[in-house]
C-alpha positions as CSV (number, residue, x, y, z in Angstrom):
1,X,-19.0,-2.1,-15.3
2,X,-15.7,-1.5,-16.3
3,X,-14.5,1.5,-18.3
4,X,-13.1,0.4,-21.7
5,X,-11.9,3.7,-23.0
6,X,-7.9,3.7,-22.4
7,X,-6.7,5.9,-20.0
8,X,-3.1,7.6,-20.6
9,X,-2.8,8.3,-16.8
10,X,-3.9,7.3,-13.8
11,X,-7.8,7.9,-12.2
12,X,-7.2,11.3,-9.5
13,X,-9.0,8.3,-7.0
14,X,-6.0,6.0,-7.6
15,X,-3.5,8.6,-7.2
16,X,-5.2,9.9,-4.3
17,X,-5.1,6.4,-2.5
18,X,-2.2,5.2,-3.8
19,X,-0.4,8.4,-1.5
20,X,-2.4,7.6,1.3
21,X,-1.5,4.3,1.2
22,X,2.1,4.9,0.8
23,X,1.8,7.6,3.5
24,X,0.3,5.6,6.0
25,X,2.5,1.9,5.3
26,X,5.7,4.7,6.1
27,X,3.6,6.0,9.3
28,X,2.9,2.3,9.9
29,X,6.4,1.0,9.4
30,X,7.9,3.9,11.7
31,X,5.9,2.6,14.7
32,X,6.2,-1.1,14.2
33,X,9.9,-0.9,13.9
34,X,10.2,1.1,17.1
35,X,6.9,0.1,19.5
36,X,8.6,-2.8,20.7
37,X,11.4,-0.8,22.4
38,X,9.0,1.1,24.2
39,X,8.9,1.0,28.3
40,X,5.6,-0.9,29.1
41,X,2.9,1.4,30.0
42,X,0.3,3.4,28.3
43,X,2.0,5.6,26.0
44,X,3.3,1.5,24.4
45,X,-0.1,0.8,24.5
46,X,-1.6,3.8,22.7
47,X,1.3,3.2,20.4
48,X,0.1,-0.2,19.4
49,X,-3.0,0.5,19.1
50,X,-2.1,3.0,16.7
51,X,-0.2,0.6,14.9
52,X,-3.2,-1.7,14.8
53,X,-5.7,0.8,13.6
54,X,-3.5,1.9,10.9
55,X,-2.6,-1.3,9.3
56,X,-7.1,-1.7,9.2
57,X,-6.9,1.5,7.5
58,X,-4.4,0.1,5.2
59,X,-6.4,-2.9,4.6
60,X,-10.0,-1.1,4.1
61,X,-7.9,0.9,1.5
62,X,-6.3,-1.4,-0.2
63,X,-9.2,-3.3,-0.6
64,X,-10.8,0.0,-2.0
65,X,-8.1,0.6,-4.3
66,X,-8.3,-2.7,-5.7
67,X,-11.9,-2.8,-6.4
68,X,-11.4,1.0,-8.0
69,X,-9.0,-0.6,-10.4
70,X,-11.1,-3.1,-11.1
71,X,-13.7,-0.8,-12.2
72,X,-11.7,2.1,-13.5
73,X,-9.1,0.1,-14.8
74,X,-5.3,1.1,-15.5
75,X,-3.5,3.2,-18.2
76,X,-1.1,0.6,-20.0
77,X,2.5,1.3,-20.9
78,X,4.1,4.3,-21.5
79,X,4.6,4.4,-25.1
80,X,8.0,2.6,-26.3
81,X,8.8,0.6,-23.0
82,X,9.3,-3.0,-23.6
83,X,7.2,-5.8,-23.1
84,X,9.3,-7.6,-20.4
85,X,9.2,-4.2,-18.3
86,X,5.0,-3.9,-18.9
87,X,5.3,-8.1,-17.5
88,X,7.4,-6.9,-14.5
89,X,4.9,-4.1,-13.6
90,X,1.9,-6.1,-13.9
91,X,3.9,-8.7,-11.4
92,X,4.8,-6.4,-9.3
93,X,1.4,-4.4,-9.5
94,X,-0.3,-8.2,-8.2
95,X,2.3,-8.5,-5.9
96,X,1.6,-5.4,-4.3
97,X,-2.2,-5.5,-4.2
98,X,-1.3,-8.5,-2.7
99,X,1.1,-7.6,0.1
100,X,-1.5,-4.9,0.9
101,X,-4.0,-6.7,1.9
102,X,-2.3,-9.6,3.2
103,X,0.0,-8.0,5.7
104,X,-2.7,-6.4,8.3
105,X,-4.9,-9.3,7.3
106,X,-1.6,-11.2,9.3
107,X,-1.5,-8.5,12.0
108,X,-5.2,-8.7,12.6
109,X,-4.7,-12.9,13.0
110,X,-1.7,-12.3,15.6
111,X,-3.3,-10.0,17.5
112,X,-6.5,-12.2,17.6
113,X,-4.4,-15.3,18.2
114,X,-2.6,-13.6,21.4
115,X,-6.1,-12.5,22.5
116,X,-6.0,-8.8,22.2
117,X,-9.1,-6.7,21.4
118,X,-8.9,-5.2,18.6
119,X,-10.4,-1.5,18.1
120,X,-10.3,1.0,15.1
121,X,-9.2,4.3,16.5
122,X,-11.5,3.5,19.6
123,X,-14.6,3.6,17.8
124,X,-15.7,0.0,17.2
125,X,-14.5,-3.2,18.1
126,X,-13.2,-5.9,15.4
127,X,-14.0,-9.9,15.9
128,X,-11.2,-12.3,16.3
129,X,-10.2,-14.0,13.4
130,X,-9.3,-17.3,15.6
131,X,-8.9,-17.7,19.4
132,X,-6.7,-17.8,21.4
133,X,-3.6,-19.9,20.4
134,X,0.8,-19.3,21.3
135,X,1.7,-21.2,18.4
136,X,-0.6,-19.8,16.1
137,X,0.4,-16.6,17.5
138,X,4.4,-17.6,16.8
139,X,3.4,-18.5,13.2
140,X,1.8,-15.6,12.6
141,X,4.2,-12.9,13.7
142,X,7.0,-14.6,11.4
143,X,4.5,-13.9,8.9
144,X,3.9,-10.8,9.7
145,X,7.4,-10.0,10.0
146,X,8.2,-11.8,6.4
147,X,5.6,-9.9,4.7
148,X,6.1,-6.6,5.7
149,X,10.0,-6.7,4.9
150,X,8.8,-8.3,1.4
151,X,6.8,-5.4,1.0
152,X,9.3,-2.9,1.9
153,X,12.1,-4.4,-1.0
154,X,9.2,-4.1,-3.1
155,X,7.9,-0.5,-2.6
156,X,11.9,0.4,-2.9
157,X,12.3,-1.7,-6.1
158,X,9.0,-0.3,-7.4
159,X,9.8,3.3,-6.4
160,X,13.5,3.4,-8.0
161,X,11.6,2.1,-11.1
162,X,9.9,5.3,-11.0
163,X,12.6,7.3,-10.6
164,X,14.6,5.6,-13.2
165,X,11.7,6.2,-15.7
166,X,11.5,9.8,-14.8
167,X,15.2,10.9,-14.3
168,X,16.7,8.1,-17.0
169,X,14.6,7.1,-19.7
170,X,13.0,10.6,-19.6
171,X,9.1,9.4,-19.8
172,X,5.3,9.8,-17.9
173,X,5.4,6.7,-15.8
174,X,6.2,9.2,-12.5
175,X,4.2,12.0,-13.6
176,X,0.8,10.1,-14.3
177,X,1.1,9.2,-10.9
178,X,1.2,12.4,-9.4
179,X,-1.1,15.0,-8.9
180,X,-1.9,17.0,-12.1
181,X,0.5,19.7,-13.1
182,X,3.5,18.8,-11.2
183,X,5.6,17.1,-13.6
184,X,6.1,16.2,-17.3
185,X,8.5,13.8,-18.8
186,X,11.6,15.4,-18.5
187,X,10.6,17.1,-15.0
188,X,8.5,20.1,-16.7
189,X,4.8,21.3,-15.1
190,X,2.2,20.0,-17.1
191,X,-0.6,21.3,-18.5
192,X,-3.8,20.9,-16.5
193,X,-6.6,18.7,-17.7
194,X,-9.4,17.0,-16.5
195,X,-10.5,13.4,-15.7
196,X,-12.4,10.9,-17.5
């Protein structure tokens, strides 16, 4: 059951995932923008598969995030920022829930559709989501291409947000985001407390 008690910052679990999550769509972004140059052999191989078992990370995370939130819930606003901002943040908060689980939901399809195994980290196999198929295959790496580069304007958009919070308007939407004690509005340590 929910929590209805309003939080002023977020859960250490969201923070914790959402900077895995971050960290591993930059790891994942690195190697899908340069595995396709690769020479064929195994070291493209072991590279794709890397790709591959990242982006299920992402999704099993993502997933778990979500559900978190759904539980947990969210801290609302920072105190004085205007309604239309709150609108865009919720938007964009959907949006990138969205795009989360969405994009390796799209890699998983391509790979099935071109009729690749698909493995996490060599441990366990993962079933097709549909067989064999070139033009699905076509469709669904466009998709895959669209969504990641939506999801990259996004993360930028929603990290100079952020920033511009922090460094312009001076307030706690950065800092409740990171870990406890590194920043205050205004760039100062803050004091440590504990959480709900």
């Amino acid at each position: 059951m929910p929590k209805t008690s309003p939080r002023s910052d977020w859960h250490a679990l969201s923070r914790a995932l959402h900077w895995l999550i971050a960290a591993l769509i930059l790891a994942m972004a690195w190697l899908g923008l340069t595995m396709g140059d690769l020479p064929n052999g195994p070291d493209k191989i072991a590279t794709y598969a890397l790709h591959k078992s990242i982006g299920l990370s992402v999704l099993a995370l993502a997933a778990l995030r979500l559900l978190w939130r759904l539980y947990a819930g969210a801290p609302g606003a920072v105190a004085g920022t205007p309604r239309w901002q709150a609108r865009i943040a919720g938007v964009t908060h959907v949006a990138l829930y969205a795009l989360l689980l969405a994009l390796p939901l799209s890699g998983w399809l391509l790979n099935s559709a071109a009729g690749f195994p698909l493995q996490w980290f060599g441990l366990f196999n993962l079933p097709a989501l549909a067989g064999r198929d070139e033009a699905l295959h076509a469709l669904a790496v466009q998709a895959h291409e669209l969504l990641f580069w939506t999801l990259a304007g996004l993360v930028v958009l929603h990290a100079a947000a952020a920033l511009y919070h922090h460094l312009f308007l001076g307030d706690a939407t950065l800092a409740r985001m990171l870990p406890r004690g590194w920043l205050r509005a205004g760039g100062n340590p803050t004091p440590e407390n504990h959480d709900a």
